[in-house]
N, C-alpha and C positions, 0 to 999 in steps of 0.2 A: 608477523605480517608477511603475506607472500612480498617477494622480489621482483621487480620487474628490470627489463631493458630494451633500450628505447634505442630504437635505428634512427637516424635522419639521413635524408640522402638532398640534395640540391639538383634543381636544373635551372640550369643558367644559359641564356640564349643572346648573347650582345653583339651586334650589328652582323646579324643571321649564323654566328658562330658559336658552336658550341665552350662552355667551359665548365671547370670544375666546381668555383666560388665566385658568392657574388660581393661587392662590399656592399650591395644591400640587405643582406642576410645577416644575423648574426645567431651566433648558437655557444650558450655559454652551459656546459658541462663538469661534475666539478671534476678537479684533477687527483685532489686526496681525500682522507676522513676528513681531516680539518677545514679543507676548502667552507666558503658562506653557500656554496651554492646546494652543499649539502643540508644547510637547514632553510635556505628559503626557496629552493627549488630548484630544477633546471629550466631558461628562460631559450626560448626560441622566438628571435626578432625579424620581421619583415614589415621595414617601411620602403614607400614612392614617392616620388613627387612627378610634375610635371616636367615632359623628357624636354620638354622647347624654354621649359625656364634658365635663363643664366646661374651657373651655382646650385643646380637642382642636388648633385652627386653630392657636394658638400654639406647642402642641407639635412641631405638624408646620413649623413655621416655625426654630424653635430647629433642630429635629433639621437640616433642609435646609441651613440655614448654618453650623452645624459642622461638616456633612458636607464642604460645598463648601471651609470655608475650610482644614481637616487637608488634605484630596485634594491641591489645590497646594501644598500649603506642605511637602508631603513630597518629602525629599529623594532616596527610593529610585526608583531607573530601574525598577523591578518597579512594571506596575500592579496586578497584584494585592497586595502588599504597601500599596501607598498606598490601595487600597479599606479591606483590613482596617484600617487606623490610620484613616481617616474612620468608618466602623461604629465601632469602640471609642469613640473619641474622643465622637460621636454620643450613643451609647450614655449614657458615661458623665454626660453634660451634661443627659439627659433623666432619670438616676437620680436626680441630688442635685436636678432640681426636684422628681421627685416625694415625694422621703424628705421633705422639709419640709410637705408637702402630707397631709391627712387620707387615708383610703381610698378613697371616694365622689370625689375632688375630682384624682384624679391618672390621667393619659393615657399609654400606651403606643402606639406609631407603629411600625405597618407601614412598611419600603421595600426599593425599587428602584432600583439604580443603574448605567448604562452607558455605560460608557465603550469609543469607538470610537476607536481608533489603529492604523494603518500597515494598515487592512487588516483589521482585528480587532477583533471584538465581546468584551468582559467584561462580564459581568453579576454583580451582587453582589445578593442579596437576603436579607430579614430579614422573616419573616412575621408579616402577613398579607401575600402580596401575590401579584402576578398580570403572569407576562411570556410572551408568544409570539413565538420568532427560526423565519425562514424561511432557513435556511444551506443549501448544496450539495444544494438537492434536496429538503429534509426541513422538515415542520413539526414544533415540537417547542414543548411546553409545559410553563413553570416556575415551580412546579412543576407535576403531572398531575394536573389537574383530575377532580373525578370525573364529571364531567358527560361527558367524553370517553371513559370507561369505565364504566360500570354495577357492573360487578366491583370495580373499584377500591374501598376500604375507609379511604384516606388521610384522616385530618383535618387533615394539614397545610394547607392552604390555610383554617381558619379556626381553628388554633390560634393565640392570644394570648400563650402562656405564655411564650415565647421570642422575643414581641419587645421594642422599645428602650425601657429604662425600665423593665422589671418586675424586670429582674435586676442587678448587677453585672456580671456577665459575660454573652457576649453572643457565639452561634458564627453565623457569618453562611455562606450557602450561595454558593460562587461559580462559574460556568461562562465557559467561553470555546470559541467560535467565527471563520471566519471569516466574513468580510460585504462581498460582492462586488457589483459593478453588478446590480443588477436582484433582488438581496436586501433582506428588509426585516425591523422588529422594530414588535413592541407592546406596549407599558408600559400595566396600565389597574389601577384600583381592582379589589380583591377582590367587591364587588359586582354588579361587571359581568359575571366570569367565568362564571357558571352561564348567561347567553345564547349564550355562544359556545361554537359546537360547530365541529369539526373542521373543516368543509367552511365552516362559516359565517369562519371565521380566514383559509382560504386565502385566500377571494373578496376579504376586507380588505385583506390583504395585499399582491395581485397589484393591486389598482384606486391609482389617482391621489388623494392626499389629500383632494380635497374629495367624493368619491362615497366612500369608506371612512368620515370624517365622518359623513356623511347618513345612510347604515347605520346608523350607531356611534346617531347620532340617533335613528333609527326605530324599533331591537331597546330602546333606553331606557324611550322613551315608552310602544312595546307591553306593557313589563314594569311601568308603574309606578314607577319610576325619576325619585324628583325631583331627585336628588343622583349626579352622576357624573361623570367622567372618565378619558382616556385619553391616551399619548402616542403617535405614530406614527412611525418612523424609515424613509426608503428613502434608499435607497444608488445614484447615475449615477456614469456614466461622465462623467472631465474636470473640472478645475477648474472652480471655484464664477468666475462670471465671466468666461467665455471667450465664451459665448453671447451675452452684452450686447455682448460687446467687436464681437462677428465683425457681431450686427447694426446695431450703429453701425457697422459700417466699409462693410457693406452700402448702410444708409441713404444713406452720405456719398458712396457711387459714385454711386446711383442719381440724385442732387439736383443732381451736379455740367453735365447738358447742358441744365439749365432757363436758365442764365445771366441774363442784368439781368431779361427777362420773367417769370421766377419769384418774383425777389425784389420784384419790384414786387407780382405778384400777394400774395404772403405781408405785406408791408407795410401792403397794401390792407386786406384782410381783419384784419388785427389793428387799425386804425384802425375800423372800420366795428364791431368787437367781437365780430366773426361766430368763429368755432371754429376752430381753427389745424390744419391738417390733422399726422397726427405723422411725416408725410416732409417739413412745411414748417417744422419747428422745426430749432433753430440746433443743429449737431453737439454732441457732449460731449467734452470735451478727452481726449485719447487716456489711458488706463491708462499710471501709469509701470512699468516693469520693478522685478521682486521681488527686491532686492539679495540676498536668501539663495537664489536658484534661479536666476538667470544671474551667468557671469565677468564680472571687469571687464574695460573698454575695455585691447587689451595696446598697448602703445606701438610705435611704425614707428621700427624700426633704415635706417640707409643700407646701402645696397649696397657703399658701399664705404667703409668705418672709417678712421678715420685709424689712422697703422700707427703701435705702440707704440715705444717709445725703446729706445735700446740701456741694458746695467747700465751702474752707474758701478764703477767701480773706485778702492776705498777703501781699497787695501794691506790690511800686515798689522793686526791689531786692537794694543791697547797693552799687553795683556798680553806678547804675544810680541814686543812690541820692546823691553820691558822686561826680557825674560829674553834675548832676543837680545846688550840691551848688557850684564847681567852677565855674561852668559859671555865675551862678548872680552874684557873688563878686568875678568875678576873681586878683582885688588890694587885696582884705582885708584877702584869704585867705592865709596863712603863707605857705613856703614851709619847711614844718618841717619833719623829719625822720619817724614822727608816720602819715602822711599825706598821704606817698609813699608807694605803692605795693613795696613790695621784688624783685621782678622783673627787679625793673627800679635800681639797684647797681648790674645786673649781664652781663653790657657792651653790652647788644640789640641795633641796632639802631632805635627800634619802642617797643612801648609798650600796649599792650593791653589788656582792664582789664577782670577778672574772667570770664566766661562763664558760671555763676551758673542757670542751669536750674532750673526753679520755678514749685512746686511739684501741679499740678492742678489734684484736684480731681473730678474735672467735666468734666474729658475727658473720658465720658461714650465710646464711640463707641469704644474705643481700651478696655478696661475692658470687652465689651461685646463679642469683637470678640475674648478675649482669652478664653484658654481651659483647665479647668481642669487639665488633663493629656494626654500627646501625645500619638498616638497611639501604641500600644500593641509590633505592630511586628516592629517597628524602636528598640525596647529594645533585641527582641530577636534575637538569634543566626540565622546565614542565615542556617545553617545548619538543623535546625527545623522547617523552614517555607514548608507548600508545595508547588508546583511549583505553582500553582496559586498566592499564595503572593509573591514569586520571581517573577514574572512575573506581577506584578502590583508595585514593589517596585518603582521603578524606575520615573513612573508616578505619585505617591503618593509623594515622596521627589519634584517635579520637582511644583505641585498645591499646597505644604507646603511656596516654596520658593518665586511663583509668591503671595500669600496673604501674607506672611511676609513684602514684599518688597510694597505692595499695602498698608498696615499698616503703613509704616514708611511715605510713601508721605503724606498720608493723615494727620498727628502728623503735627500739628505746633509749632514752634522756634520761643520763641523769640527772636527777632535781636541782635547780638552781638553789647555789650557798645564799643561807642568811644575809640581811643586807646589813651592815655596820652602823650603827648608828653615828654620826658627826657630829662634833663639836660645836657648838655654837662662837661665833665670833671669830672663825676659822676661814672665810672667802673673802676672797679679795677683788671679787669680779663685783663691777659698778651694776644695782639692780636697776632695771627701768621702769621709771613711771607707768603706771596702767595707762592704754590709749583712750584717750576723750571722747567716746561715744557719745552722750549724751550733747556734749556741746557742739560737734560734728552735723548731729541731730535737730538741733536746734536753728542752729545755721540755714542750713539746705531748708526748713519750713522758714524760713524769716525771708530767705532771698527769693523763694519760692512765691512768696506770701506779695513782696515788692512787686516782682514782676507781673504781677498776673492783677496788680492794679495800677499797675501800670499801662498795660494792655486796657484795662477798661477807660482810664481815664483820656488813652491816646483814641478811644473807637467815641466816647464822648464827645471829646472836642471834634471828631471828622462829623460826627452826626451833626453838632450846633452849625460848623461848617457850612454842609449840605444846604441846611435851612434856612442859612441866609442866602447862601445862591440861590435859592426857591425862590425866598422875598423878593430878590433883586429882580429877578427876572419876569416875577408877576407884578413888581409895579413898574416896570421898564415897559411890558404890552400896557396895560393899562395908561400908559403916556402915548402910547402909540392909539389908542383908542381915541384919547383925547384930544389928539395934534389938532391946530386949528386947519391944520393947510398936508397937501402929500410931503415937500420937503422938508416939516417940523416929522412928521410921521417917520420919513426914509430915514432922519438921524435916532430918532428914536428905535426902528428895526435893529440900528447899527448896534448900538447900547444892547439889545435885547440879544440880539444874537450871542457876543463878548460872551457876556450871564451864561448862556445855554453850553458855546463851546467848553467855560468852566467847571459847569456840570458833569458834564459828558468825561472829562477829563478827570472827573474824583473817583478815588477808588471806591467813594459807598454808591453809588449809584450804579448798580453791576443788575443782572438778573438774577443774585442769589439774594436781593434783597427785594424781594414783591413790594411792598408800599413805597418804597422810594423810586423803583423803578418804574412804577401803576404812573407817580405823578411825573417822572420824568418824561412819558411819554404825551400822558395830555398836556404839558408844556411844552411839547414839541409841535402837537397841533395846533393849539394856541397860537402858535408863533408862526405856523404854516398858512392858518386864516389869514392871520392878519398880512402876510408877506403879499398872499393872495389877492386882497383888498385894496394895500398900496402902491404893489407894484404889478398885480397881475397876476404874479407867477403861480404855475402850478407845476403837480408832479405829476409824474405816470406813475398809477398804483403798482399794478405789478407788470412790464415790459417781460416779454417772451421772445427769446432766440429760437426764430424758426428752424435757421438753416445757418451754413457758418461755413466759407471755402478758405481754410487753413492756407490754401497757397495763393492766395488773388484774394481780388476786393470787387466788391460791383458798386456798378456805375449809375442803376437805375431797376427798380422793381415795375413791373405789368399786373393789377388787379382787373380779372375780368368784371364785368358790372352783372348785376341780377337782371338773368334771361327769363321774362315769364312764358309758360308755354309751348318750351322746347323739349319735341322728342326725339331728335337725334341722338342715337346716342354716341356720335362721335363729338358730337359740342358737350354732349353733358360728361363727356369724359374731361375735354377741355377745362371745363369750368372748376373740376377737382383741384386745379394748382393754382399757384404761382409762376409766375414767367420773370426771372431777373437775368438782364444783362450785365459780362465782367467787364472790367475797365483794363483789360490786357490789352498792351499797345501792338503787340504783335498779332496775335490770335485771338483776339476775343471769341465766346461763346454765348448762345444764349441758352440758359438754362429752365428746365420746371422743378415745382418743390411742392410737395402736397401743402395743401393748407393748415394741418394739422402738424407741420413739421416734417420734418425729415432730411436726407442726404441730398445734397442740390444735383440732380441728372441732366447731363447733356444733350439739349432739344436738338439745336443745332450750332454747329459746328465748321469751323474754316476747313478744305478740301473736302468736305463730304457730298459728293453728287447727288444734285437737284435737277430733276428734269434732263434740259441738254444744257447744263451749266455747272459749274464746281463751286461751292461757296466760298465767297473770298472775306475777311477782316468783317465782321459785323459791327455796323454804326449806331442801328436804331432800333427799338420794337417800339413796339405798339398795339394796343387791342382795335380789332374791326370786324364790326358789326360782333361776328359770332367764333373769332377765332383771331389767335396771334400772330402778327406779321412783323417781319424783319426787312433790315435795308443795309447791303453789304456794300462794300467799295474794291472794285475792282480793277483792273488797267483800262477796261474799252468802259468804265462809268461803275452807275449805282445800279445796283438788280433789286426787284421787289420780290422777294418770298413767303407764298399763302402757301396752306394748307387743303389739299384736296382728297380726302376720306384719311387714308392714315399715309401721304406721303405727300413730301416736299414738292412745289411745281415754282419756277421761276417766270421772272417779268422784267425786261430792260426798262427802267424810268426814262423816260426822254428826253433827249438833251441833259439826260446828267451827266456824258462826254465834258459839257463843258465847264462843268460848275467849278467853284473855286472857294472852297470850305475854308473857313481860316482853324478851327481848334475842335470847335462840335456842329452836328448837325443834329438839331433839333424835328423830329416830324411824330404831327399832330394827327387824328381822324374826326371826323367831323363829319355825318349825312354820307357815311360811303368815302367823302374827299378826303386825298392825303393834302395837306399843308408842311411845307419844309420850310423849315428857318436855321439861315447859316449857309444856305448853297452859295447866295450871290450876294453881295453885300448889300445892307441895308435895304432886303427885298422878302419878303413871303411869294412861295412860289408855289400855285394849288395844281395838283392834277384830279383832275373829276374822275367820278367816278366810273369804272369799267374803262377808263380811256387813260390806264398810267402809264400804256407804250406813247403817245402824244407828246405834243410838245407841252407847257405845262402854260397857265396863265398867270403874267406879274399880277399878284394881286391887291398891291397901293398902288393908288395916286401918286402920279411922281410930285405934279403941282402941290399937293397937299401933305406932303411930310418934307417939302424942303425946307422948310425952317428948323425940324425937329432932327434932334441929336440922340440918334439910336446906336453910337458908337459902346455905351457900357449896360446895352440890353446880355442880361448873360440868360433869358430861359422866353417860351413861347406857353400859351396855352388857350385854348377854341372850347367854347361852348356856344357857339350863333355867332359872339361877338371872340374877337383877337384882342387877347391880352400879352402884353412884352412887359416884363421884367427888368427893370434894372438893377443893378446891384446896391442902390440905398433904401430898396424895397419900395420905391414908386414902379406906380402898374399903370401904363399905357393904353387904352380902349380904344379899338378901331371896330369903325363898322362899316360893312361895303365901299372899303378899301379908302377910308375917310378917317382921319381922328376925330373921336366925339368926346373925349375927357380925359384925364388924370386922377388917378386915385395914390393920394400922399397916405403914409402911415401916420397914427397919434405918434404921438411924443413918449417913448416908454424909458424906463431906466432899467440896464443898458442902452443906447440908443442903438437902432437899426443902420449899419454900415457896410458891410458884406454876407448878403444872402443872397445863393447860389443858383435853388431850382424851389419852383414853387408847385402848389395844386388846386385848382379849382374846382369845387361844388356846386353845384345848381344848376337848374338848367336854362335859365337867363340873366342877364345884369341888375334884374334885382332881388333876386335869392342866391343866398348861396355864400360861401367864403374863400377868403386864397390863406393857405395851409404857407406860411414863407419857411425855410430851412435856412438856417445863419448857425453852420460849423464850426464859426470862430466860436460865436460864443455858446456853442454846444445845447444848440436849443430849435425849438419852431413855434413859428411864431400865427397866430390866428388873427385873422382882419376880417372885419367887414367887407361884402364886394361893393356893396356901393357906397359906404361914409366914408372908411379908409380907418374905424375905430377899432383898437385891438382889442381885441375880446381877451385872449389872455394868451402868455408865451410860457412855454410849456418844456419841461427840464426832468432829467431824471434824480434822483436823489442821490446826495453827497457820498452818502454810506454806502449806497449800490454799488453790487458786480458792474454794472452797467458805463459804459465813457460815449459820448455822442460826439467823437473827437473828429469823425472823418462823414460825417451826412453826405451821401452823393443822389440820392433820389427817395421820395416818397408819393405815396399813394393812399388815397382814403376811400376806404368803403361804408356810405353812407345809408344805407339797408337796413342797416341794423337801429334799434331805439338808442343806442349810443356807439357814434360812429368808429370805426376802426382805421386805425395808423399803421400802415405797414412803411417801414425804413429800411432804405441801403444805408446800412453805415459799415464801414471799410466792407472787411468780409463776411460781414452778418447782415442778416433780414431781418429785424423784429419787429415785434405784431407790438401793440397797445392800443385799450381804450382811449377815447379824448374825454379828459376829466371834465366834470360837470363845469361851468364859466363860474369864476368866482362875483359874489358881492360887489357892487361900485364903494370904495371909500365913502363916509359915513350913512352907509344905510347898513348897518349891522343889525339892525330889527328886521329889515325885510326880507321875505325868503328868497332864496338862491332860485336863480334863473335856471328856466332848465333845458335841456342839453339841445343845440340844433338839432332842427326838422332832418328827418332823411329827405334829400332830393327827391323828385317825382322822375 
């Protein structure tokens, strides 16, 4: 493998001065054979951090010697895996000082790391940082500086976010190269990067370290630069030290024909103090040889060997002269205790004798084919072979094994002695029982056999189980069928439910059991009729999440109503969305949302210039006529903002200087007129239409609502006739500024106690319904507008994703053959059909009503 040697030179530039080293550099080289850094490489470091962070220098000191001391101390042959475990490790050591450390007081540290072995540049980096390798021809920059491209758009080169110490974790970028004679690299601070351009990096590159330097010097100082540094790497041809060697051997020729008159003169002149010329200084003792890159000295055999000895011949072994003499006199010889191998008293039923192989030293051909010593690289580390001997190992082991195995055929044995036959009643060793298979056998099918009826008779009894919770539950509706009265019914529900939650709760009624599952379900509908019948309730089939603002909640949704006839198409663009207002105290917004879903977008928005006004806090929307309008609160009052082709235009309401809001302000559209309720107390206040600079008209009778107690009205809403809300769900009807009725709720269970904001359908007092929303109890509720009878109250399902914990506004679109429900609840829109009206208590024969009229 050719040799390489590798220069590095530094330029260090700290508060505009030049120096020799930086402690942000580090360069670990090794010192001997044995050094680590000869098998895992030589490591050249350069990390940064931020020069204004407190403890930057130490940071970057910490990070460098964890770095260095993980690198060696890892045991994987992989450098890139030992980089990674340095970075982490690194990493991790700059986290936990900075977790202890305030905000303001804690450093993150750009680095660079490369490591060159066998030929080969790794480079490991963690940004910010800044490295240029010249490989096979190519300059290449890492990463791509923008300065090198205009185009380029990267902020990688001064993102912080991801380096050591901001995170736990910690993805480090690593590339590999190689790096040949007369290739080079450069390590420099992120600072430095935007002087160097393409053509400026070659010229570094290609020049001799101390003119690369000077450069490195001169682009500093022209830029302002009082703080800098770089590292530089070039790569020659030949070991480090050949050069010294060759001109010291040079020196030593050329000094040797000066003889005594040289050294007389050299003697002279070092007496007299004069300058010693450097061909008249004393040789340097020769370089010893690198014991891990030359053999050793092999030892001198003679030419002519003393010649080996003959075998000896050692007869037969003593086995065979022991069976030899029993078989001539098998009467005469005794069966005496010193007669018997040991063998034959440890209960064997066969015996036979020693196996001592006879030591023949005439078995030349195995003496000749052994070897001295094995070869060289079976001893050494795989990790110091080069690929060539990796790459022959394998076949070398595989030709050791076939001549092994060749050796041993050829070796002759000889024949194992006869075995002795033994005595009977001669052991003394206790024999063991044979092991009980069969009853072992027998066992394992018997408990096998228990268990596995046991399982049947445990899924038996869950099935009988099951099917009296079925009974129970189908004769428990069937009571509820029969109730003479609702309260006989409501306790019967209560029964019925019990049964169902017990159900629901058995482990056979799952969906891997279809028949038991099939009935659990129409048992559930069962029980959702009947709930329906006596107490109203229904469900929403399936509720859709339009829209969903993760950081806020709103306060109120705007459905535009169906425009016939329109072909603007700035209104038909309108009419694509949704319009919902947030319940942000500080900054409300009003939003659009397609109708089909999607991200809730910013219509409008607090400071965004409108006209000659700034938008302030948004109170109100509302649809009118053909487009959505808001009503913000500012210092000098309320501003009304329409829309006029595709930009905001405002309107002072007037006299809204004076108003005096207590929590909400409520406003209505109605014929063009805005209606506000909540400016002044216990007042509705209209401004007509085209005229909302004006003063506005009270529009009650004062004489005609002083008896009435509109203190716990909490919502408004106008279709010809003024309906107010209270919050026990009675609704208030005034007409040309008069009370003309009361509309009470029925009687339902739960009773109606706190509901919040309602909506009205139809387009007179007697079509049409009010939609009530009641939060507490997570529901809305459907009324008649003029009996005051509840058609039905309306919930979503137990088991649903769904929670209607926080209702702050809904809106119904009645256009459709079964109308639509869109809700504010916290931060979500969702859409739902209104389920068909369930059956009245005992008319379960008759067909189901069906769904309200759309409005005209």
């Amino acid at each position: 493998m050719e040799r390489l040697a590798t220069r590095a030179s530094q330029f260090v530039l700290v508060g505009g001065i030049s120096q020799q080293k930086s402690d942000l550099i580090t360069i670990v080289e090794p010192g001997s054979a044995a050094a680590p850094e000869v098998r895992k490489g030589q490591l050249y470091l350069v990390v940064e951090a931020d020069a204004d962070a407190p403890g930057a220098v130490v940071a970057c000191q910490l990070a460098a010697q964890v770095f260095r001391r993980v690198f060696y101390a890892d045991q994987s042959f992989s450098a890139t895996a030992a980089l990674r475990a340095a970075v982490r490790a690194a990493n991790k050591a700059l986290y936990e000082q900075n977790f202890n450390r305030a905000a303001h007081e804690r450093a993150n540290v750009g680095l660079t790391g490369a490591v060159l072995r066998e030929g080969a540049l790794y480079v490991v980096q963690v940004q910010p940082a800044q490295a240029y390798v010249l490989s096979e021809g190519r300059l290449r920059a890492l990463p791509a500086h923008p300065s090198w491209d205009p185009a380029h758009v990267s902020v990688a080169p001064f993102d912080r976010a991801g380096a050591l110490g901001a995170s736990l974790f910690v993805e480090p970028e690593l590339y590999r190269c190689p790096l040949r004679p007369g290739e080079a690299a450069l390590i420099c601070a992120s600072s430095l990067a935007p002087l160097l351009g393409r053509a400026e990096v070659e010229t570094l590159l290609r020049h001799d370290p101390p003119a690369a330097t000077a450069r490195l010097q001169e682009l500093a100082t022209a830029a302002g630069l009082s703080d800098a540094y770089a590292l530089l790497l070039q790569v020659a041809a030949g070991r480090p030290g050949v050069a010294s060697r060759a001109s010291t051997a040079t020196t030593r020729t050329a000094r040797a024909p000066d003889g005594w008159l040289g050294g007389l003169k050299r003697r002279t002149t070092a007496m007299l103090g004069g300058r010693q010329h450097p061909h008249d200084r004393p040789p340097r003792p020769a370089p010893t040889a690198d014991p891990l890159h030359t053999l050793p000295e092999q030892p001198s055999f003679s030419p002519m060997p003393v010649p080996r000895p003959g075998p000896l011949e050692l007869g037969e072994s003593l086995g065979e002269h022991y069976e030899r003499q029993r078989r001539a006199q098998p009467d005469r010889a005794p069966l005496r205790r010193e007669n018997l191998p040991p063998s034959a008293f440890l209960g064997e039923q066969s015996f036979s004798g020693a196996t001592t192989r006879r030591i023949d030293l005439s078995d030349t051909a195995a003496v000749s084919q052994g070897r001295p010593y094995q070869p060289r690289f079976t001893h050494r580390p795989l990790a110091d072979m080069t690929w060539s001997e990796r790459l022959a190992l394998p076949f070398q082991r595989l030709r050791l094994a076939v001549e092994e195995r060749l050796q041993r055929r050829g070796t002759r044995r000889p024949p194992p002695p006869r075995p002795i036959p033994r005595g009977q009643g001669l052991s003394y060793r206790r024999v063991r029982p044979p092991f009980p298979w069969a009853l072992l056998t027998g066992l394992v099918l018997v408990v096998t056999a228990l268990v596995f009826y046991g399982m049947s008779l445990s899924r038996q009894n869950d099935q009988q189980l099951v099917m009296e919770y079925f009974a129970a539950a189908d004769e428990r509706l069937d009571r509820v069928r029969a109730a003479a009265d609702e309260p006989a019914a409501v306790a019967a529900l209560d029964l019925a439910r019990q049964a169902i939650d017990q159900l629901q709760a058995s482990p056979g009624v799952t969906t891997t059991n279809p028949p038991l599952w099939l009935r659990y379900q129409e048992l559930q509908r069962e029980y959702e009729r009947a709930l329906a019948a006596v107490q109203r309730l229904t469900f929403f089939e399936e509720p859709v999440v339009l829209a969903e603002l993760p950081s806020g909640r709103f306060a109120d949704v705007v459905v535009p109503p169906p425009l016939g006839s329109i072909t603007d198409t700035t209104v038909l663009e309108g009419l694509r969305y949704l319009y919902a207002l947030d319940a942000d105290p500080r900054s409300p917004r009003l939003y659009r949302i397609p109708r089909d879903g999607g991200a809730p977008l910013p219509y409008l928005s607090p400071g965004q210039p409108a006209g000659s006004a700034i938008v302030g806090p948004l109170r109100a929307a509302v649809w009118r006529i053909d487009q959505v309008v808001a009503v913000d609160q500012a210092q000098g009052g309320f501003g009304y903002y329409f829309r006029a082709g595709n930009t905001w235009n405002y309107s002072k309401l007037g006299a809204s200087e004076i108003w005096t809001p207590r929590d909400r302000i409520d406003i209505e559209e109605y014929g063009g007129n805005l209606y506000v309720w909540g400016a002044q107390p216990n007042e509705v206040l209209r401004y007509r239409s085209g005229s909302y600079g004006d003063t506005p008209d009270y529009w009650f009778d004062p004489a005609s609502i002083a008896e009435l107690d509109l203190s716990t009205v909490v919502d408004m809403s106008v279709d010809g006739s003024i309906y107010l809300l209270r919050s026990n769900g009675t609704v208030l009807v005034f007409s040309q500024g008069q009370p003309v009725g009361e509309i009470v709720p029925e009687a339902i269970t739960p009773p109606i106690t706190s509901v919040t904001r309602f909506f009205v359908t139809g387009d007179s007092p007697e079509n049409g319904y009010f939609f009530l929303l009641d939060s507490l109890g997570e529901r809305i509720v459907q009324m008649e507008k003029l009996s005051g009878r509840i058609v039905q109250q309306i919930k979503v399902r137990p088991d649903g994703p769904l929670r209607l914990a926080e209702l702050a506004g809904i809106a119904v679109d009645a256009s459709e053959a079964r109308p639509i429900l869109y809700l504010a609840n916290a931060g979500q829109i969702v859409r739902a059909e209104l389920p068909p009206p369930p059956r009245p208590f005992r008319e379960a024969d008759s067909p189901p009503a069906p769904s309200p009229a759309p409005a005209p």
